[in-house]
ZABA-940692 format. One line per 4 residues: their letters; for each residue y, z, x of N, C-alpha, C. Coordinates in steps of 0.2 Angstrom, whole numbers. Example, Ala and Ser with C-alpha at 12.3 -4.5 7.8 and 13.67 -1.06 7.14 Angstrom:
! ZABA-940692
AS> -28,39,66,-22,39,62,-16,39,66; -11,35,64,-5,36,68,0,39,64
END
This chain:
! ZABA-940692
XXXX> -6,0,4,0,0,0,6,0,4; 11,-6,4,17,-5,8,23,2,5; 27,1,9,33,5,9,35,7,1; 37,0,0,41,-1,-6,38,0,-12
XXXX> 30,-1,-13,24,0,-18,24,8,-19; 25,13,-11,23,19,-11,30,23,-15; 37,20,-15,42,21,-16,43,21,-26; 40,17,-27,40,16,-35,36,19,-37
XXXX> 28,21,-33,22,24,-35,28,31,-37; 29,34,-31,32,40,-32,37,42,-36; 42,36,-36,48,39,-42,44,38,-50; 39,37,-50,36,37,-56,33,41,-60
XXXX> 27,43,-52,26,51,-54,30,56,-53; 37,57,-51,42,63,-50,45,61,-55; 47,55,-61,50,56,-66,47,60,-73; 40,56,-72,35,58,-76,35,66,-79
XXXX> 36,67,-72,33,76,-71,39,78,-70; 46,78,-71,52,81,-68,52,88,-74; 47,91,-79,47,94,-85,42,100,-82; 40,97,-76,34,102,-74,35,105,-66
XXXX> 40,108,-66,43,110,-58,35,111,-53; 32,116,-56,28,119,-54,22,112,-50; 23,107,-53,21,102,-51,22,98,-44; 31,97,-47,31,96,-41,34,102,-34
XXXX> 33,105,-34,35,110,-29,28,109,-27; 24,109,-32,16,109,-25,17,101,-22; 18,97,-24,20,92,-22,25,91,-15; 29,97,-15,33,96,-9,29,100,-6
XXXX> 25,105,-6,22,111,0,15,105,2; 14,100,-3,8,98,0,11,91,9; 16,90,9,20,84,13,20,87,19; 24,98,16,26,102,22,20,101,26
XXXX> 14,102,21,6,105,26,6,99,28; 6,93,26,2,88,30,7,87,37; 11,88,37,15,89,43,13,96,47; 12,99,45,10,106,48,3,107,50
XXXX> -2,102,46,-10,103,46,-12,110,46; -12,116,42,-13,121,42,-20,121,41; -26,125,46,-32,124,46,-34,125,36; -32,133,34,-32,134,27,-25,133,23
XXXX> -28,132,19,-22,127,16,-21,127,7; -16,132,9,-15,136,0,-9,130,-4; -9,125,-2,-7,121,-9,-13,117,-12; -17,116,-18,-20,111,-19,-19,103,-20
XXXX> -23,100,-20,-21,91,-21,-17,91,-26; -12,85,-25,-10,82,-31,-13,76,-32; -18,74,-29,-21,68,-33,-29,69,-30; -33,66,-34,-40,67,-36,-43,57,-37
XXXX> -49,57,-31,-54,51,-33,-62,55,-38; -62,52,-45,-66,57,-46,-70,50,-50; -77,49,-48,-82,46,-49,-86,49,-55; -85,41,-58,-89,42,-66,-93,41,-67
XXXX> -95,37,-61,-104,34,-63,-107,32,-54; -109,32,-55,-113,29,-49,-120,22,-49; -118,21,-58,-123,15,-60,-118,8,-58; -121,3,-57,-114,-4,-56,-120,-9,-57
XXXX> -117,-16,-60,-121,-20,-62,-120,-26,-58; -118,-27,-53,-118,-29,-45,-120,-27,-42; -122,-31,-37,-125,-31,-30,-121,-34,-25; -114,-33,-24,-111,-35,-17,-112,-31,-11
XXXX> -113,-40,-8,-114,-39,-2,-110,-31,5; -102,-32,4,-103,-26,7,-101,-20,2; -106,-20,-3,-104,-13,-3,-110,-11,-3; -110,-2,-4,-116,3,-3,-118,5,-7
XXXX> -117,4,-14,-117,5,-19,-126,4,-20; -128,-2,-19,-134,-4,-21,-141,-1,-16; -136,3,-10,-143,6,-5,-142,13,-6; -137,16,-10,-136,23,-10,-142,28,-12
XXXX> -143,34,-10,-149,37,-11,-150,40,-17; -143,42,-19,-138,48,-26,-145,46,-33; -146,51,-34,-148,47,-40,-145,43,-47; -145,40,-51,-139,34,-54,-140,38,-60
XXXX> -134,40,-59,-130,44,-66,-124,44,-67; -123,47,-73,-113,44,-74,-111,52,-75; -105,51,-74,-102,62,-73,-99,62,-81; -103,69,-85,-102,71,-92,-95,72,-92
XXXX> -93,71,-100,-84,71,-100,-84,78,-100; -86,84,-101,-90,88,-101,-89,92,-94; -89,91,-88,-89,92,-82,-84,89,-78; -82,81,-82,-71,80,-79,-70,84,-81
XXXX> -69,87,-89,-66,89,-92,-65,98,-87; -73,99,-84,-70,106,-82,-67,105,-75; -66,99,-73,-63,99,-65,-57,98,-66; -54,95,-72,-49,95,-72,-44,99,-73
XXXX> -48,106,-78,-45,113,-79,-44,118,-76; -46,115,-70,-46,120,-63,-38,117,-61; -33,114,-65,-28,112,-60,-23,112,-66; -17,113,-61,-9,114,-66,-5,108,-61
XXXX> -7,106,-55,-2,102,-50,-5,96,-50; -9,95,-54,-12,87,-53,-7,82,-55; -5,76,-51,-1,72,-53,-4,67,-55; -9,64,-51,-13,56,-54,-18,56,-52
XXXX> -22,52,-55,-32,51,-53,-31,45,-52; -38,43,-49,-41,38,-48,-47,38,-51; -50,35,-57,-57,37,-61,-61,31,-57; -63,32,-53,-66,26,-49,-72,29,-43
XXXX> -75,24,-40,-81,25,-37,-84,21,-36; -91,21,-31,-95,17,-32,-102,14,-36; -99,17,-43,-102,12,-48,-95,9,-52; -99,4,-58,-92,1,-60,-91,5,-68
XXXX> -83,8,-67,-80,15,-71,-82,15,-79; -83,6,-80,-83,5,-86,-91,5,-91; -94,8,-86,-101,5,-90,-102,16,-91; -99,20,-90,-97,27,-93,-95,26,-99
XXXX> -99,28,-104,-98,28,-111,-92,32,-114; -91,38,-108,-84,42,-111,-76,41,-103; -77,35,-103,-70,34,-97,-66,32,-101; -66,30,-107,-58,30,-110,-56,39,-111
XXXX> -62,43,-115,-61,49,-116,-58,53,-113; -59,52,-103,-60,55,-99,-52,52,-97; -50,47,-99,-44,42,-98,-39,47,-103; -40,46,-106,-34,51,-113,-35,57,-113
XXXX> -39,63,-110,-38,69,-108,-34,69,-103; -36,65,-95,-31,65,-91,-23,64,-92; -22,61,-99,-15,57,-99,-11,63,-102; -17,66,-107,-13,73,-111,-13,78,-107
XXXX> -15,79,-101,-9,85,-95,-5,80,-91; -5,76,-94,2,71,-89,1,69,-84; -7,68,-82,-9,66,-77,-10,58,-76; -6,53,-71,-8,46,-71,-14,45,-69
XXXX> -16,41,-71,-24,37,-71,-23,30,-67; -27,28,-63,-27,22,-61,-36,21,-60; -37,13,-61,-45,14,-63,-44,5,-58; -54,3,-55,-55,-3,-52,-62,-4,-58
XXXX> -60,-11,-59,-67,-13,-61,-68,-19,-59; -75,-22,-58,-79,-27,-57,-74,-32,-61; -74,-31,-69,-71,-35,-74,-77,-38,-77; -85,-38,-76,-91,-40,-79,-91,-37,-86
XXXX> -89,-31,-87,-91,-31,-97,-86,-28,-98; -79,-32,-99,-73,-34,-100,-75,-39,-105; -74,-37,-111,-73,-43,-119,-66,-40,-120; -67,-44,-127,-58,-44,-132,-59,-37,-132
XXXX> -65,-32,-135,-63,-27,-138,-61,-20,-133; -66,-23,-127,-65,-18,-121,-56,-18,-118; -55,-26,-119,-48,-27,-115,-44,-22,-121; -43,-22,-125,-39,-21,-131,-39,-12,-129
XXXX> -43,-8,-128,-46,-3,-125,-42,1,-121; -42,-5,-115,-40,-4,-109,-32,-5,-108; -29,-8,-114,-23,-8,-114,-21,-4,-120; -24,1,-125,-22,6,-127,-23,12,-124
XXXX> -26,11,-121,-29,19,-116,-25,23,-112; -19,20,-110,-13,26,-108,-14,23,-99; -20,22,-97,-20,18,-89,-15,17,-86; -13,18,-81,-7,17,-78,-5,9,-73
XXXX> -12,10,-71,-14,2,-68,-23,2,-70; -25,-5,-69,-31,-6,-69,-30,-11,-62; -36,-12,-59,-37,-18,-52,-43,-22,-55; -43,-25,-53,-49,-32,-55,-50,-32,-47
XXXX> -57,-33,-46,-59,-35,-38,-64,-45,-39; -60,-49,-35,-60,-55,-35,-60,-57,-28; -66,-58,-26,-67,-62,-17,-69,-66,-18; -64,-73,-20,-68,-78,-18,-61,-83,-24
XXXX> -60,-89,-21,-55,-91,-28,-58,-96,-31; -65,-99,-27,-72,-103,-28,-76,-100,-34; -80,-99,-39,-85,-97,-41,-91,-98,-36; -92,-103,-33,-97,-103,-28,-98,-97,-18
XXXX> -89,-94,-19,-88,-89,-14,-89,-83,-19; -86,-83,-21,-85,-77,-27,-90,-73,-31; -95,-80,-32,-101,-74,-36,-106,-76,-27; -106,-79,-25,-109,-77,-19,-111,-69,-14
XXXX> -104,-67,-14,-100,-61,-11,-104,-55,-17; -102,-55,-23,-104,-51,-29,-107,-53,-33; -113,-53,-28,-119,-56,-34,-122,-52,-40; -122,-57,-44,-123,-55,-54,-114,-56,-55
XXXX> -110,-57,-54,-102,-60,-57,-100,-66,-56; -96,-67,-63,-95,-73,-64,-87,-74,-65; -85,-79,-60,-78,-80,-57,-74,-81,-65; -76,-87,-67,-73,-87,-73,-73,-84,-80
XXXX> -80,-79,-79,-78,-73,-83,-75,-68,-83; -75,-68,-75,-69,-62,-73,-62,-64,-75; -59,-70,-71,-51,-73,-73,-51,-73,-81; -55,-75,-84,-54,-76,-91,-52,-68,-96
XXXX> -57,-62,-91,-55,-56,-95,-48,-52,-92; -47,-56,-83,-38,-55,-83,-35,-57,-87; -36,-64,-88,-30,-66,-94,-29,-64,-101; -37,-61,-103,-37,-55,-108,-33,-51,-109
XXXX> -33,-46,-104,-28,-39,-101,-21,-42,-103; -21,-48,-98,-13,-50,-98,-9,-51,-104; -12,-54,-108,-12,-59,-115,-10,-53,-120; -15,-46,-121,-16,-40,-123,-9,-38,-122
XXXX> -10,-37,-115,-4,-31,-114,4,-35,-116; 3,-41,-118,9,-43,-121,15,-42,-116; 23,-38,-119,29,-36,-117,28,-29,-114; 22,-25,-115,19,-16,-113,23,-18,-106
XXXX> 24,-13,-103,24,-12,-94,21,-8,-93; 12,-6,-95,7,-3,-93,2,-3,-96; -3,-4,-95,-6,-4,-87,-3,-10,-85; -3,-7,-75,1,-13,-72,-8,-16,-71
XXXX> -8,-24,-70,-14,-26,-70,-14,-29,-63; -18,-28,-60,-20,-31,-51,-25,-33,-52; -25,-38,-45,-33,-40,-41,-33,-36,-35; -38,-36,-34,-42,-33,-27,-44,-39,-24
XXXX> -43,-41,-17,-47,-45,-15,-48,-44,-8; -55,-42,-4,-57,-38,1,-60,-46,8; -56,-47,10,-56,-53,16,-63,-52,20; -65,-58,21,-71,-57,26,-70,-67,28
XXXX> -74,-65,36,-74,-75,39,-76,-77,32; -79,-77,28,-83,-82,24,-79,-84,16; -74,-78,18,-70,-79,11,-61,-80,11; -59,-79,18,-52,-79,20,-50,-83,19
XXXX> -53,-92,21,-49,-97,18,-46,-99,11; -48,-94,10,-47,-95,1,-42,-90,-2; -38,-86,2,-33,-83,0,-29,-87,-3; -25,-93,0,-21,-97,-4,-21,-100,-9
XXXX> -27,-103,-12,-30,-104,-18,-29,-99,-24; -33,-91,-21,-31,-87,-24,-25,-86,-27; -19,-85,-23,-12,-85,-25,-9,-89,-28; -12,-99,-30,-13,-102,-34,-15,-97,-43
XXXX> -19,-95,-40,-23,-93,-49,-20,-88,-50; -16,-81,-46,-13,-76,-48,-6,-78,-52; -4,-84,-49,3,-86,-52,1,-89,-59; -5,-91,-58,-6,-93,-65,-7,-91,-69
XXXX> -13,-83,-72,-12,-81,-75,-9,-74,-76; -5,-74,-70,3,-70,-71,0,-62,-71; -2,-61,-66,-3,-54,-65,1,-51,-60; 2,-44,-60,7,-39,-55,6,-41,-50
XXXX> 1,-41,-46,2,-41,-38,-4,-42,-36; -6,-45,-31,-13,-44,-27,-11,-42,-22; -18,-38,-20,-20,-35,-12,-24,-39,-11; -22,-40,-4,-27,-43,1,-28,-37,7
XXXX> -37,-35,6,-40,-31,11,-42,-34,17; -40,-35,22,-42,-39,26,-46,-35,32; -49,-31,30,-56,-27,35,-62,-24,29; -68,-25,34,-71,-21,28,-73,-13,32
XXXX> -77,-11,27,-78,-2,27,-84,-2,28; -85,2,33,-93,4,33,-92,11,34; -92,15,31,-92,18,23,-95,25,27; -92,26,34,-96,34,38,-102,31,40
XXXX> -105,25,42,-112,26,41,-113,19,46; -116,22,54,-116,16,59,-120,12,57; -125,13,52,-131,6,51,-126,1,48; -120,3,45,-115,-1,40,-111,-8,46
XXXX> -110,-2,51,-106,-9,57,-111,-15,59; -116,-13,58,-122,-18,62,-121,-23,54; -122,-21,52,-124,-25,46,-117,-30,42; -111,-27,44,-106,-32,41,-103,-34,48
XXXX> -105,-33,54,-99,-35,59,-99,-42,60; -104,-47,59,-104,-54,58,-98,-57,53; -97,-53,48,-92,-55,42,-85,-52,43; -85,-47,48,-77,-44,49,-72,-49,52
XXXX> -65,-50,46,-60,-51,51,-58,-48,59; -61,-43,59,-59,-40,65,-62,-44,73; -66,-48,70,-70,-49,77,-64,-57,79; -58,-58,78,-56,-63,78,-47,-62,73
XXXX> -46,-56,77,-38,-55,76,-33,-59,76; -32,-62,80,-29,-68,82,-27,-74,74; -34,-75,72,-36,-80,67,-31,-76,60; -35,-69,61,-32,-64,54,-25,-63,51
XXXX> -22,-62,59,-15,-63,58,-10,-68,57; -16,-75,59,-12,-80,56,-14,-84,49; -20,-79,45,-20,-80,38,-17,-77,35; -16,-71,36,-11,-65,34,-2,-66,32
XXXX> -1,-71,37,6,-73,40,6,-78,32; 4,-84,33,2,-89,29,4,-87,23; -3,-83,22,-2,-80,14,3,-77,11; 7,-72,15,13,-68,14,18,-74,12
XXXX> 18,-78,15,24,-85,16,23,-88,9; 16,-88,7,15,-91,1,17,-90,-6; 17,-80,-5,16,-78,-10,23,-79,-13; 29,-78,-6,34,-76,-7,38,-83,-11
XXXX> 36,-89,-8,38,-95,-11,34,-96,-20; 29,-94,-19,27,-93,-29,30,-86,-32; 32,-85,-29,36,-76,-33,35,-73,-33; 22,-71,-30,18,-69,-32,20,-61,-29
XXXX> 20,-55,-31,21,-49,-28,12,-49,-21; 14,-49,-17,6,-48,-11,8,-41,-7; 2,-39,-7,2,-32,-3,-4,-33,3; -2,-32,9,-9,-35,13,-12,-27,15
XXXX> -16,-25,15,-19,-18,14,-23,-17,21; -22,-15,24,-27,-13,28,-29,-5,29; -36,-4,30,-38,3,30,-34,8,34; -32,13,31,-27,19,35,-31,19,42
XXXX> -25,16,45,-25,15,55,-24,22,57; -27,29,59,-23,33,60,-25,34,69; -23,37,71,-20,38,79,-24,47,83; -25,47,89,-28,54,90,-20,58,93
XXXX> -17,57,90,-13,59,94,-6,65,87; -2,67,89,2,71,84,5,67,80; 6,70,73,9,66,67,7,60,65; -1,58,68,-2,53,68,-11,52,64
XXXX> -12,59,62,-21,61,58,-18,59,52; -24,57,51,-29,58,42,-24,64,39; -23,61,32,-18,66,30,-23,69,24; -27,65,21,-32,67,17,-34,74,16
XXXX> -38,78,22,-39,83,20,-34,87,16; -27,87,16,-22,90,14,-21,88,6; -20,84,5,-16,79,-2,-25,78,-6; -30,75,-4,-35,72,-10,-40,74,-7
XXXX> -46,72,-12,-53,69,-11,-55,66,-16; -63,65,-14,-68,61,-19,-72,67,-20; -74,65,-26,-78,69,-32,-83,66,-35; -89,66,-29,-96,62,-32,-97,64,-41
XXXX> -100,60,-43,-104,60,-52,-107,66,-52; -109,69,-48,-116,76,-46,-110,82,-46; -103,80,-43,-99,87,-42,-98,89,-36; -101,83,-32,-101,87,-23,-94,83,-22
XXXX> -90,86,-15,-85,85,-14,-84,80,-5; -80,74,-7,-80,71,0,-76,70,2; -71,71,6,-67,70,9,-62,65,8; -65,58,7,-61,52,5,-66,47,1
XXXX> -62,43,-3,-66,37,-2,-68,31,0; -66,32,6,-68,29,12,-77,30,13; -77,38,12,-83,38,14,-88,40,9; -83,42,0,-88,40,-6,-96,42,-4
XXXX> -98,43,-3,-107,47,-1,-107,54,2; -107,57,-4,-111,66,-2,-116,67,3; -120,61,5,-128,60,9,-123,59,15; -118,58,16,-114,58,22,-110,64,25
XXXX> -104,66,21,-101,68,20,-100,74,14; -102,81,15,-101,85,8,-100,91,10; -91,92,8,-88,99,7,-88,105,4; -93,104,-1,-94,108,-8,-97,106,-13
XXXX> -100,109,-17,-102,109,-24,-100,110,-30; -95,104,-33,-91,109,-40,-97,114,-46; -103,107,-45,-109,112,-50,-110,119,-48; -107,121,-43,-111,127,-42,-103,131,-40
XXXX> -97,130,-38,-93,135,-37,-84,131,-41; -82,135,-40,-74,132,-42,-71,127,-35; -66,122,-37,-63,120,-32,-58,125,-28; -56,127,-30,-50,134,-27,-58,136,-20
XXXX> -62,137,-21,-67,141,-16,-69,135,-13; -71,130,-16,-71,123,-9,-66,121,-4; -59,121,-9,-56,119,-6,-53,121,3; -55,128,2,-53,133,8,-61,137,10
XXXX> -67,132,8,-72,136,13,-70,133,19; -76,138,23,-78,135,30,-78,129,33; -83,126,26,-83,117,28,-78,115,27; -73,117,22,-66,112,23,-61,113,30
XXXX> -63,119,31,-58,122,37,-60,120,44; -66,118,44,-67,115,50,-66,108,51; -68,106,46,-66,98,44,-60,97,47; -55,99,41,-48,101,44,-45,101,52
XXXX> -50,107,53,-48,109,63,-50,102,67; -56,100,65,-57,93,66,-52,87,67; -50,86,66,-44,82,62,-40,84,65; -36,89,65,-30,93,67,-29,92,74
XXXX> -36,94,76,-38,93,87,-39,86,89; -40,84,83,-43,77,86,-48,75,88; -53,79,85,-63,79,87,-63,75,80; -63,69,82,-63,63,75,-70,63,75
XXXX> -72,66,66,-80,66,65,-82,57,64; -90,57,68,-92,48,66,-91,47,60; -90,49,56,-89,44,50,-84,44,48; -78,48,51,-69,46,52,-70,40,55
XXXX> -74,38,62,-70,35,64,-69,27,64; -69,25,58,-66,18,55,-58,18,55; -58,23,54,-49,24,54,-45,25,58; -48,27,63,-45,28,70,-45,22,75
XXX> -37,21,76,-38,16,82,-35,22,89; -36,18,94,-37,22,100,-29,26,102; -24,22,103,-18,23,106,-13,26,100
END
């Protein structure tokens, strides 16, 4: 997310909330800590990734969703409902994970509960069971944004990449959303599109179709994630932009130039690059985390896998007691000293 994106995010959320001091003053103590990194750390998050399902009716290629160990299940509205009432300083959610949000039979429920403590919502879908009635749904629902994920501007790239999706049924249930949401100014509607050698040339194109059926803005991710988990490097480093920087920079370049001449809003996204150095860590453990289906708690969603990464069990304790045990305190100290754990270090560059 650029500058300017972060800028609007926020005078959104502090207009929203300017009724709930209490709100944001934890919002100001959480900025202090992240500049302080206090090993324990007495403000809680003001924003939450919390996983609804872990079921998904794709198979793309990079993600992990399809070799995860978790067992496939969706999180009761029942158990959002009790994580959420553990908090008075929440400012927005992300109801997302790795399965896809919408195949959760209670995500609008769990969407409209969040909206009535004034919490912002933001939600990613595949777009695969997106009909008239769901879009109709998803634009009464109170969502603040929704993201469509689109790699490829080919049907033949596109369901290649996400296999079981179909290109033109996904653009078809954009233009749904779009068409729905009329003259609303929300949900803002986005694409996700996740760059790989096999799919890059086609960002252009892309920016052809986004003008066309006239959506807020795409992201263009141009690395992909291996997810805490070195089997994951071996397995994607063929397809990474990264082995050929030079090339990336100057699709990047291109694209920005293009967008700017179609009037297209483009955000070019790259994984938080953080540094071992001062002012320069993962600010995460301070401000958020992911909240597996089951309740365990991770770090980020970068690395979305309890089987990896897990600081706690909301099944079994409150988040006030996770958020300041042991295991979050050293994680933290971690981070803080610069003992970057393997499965941070996707986000670490060297200097």
């Amino acid at each position: 997310m650029n500058i300017l994106s972060k800028i609007k995010r926020y005078q959104h959320i502090i207009a929203t909330n300017i009724r709930y001091p209490k709100k944001i003053s934890n919002l100001s103590g959480i900025y202090y800590a992240t500049l302080r990194k206090p090993v324990k750390h007495c403000f809680p998050p003001f924003s939450l990734d919390i996983e609804p399902t872990i079921r998904c009716n794709l198979r793309c290629s990079s993600c992990q969703s399809p070799y995860l160990k978790r067992e496939q299940k969706d999180m009761s509205f029942s158990f959002f409902k009790g994580i959420l009432d553990q908090f008075d300083t929440l400012l927005e959610i992300k109801i997302t994970g790795m399965g896809e949000p919408l195949l959760n039979k209670n995500f609008f429920e769990m969407v409209n509960y969040a909206k009535e403590k004034n919490i912002s919502v933001f939600s990613f879908s595949n777009g695969k069971v997106i009909d008239k009635n769901i879009a109709q749904e998803i634009i009464n629902s109170g969502l603040r944004e929704i993201t469509i994920s689109v790699d490829g501007a080919t049907s033949k790239t596109h369901n290649s990449i996400r296999v079981g999706s179909d290109l033109e049924q996904v653009l078809g249930a954009i233009e749904m959303l779009v068409a729905d949401r009329g003259k609303l100014k929300y949900p803002i509607i986005s694409v996700w599109f996740v760059g790989r050698k096999s799919n890059i040339h086609e960002i252009s194109e892309l920016l052809d179709i986004c003008k066309k059926i006239n959506i807020d803005y795409l992201t263009c991710q141009h690395d992909l994630t291996f997810w805490g988990k070195e089997q994951w490097k071996e397995k994607i480093k063929n397809d990474a932009l990264s082995k050929d920087i030079k090339f990336t920079e100057e699709i990047i370049k291109d694209a920005q130039k293009k967008a700017a001449y179609l009037g297209v809003r483009y955000i070019n996204f790259q994984k938080n690059k953080f540094y071992n150095k001062f002012g320069k860590e993962c600010y995460w453990p301070w401000r958020s985390c992911f909240i597996a289906t089951d309740g365990r708690v991770v770090p980020c969603c970068l690395i979305a896998d309890p089987e990896v990464v897990s600081l706690g069990d909301l099944s079994k304790m409150s988040f006030k007691e996770v958020w300041n045990n042991e295991k979050y305190q050293d994680f933290r100290r971690s981070i803080k000293e610069h003992n970057i754990p393997p499965s941070c270090s996707d986000c670490y560059e060297e200097n």
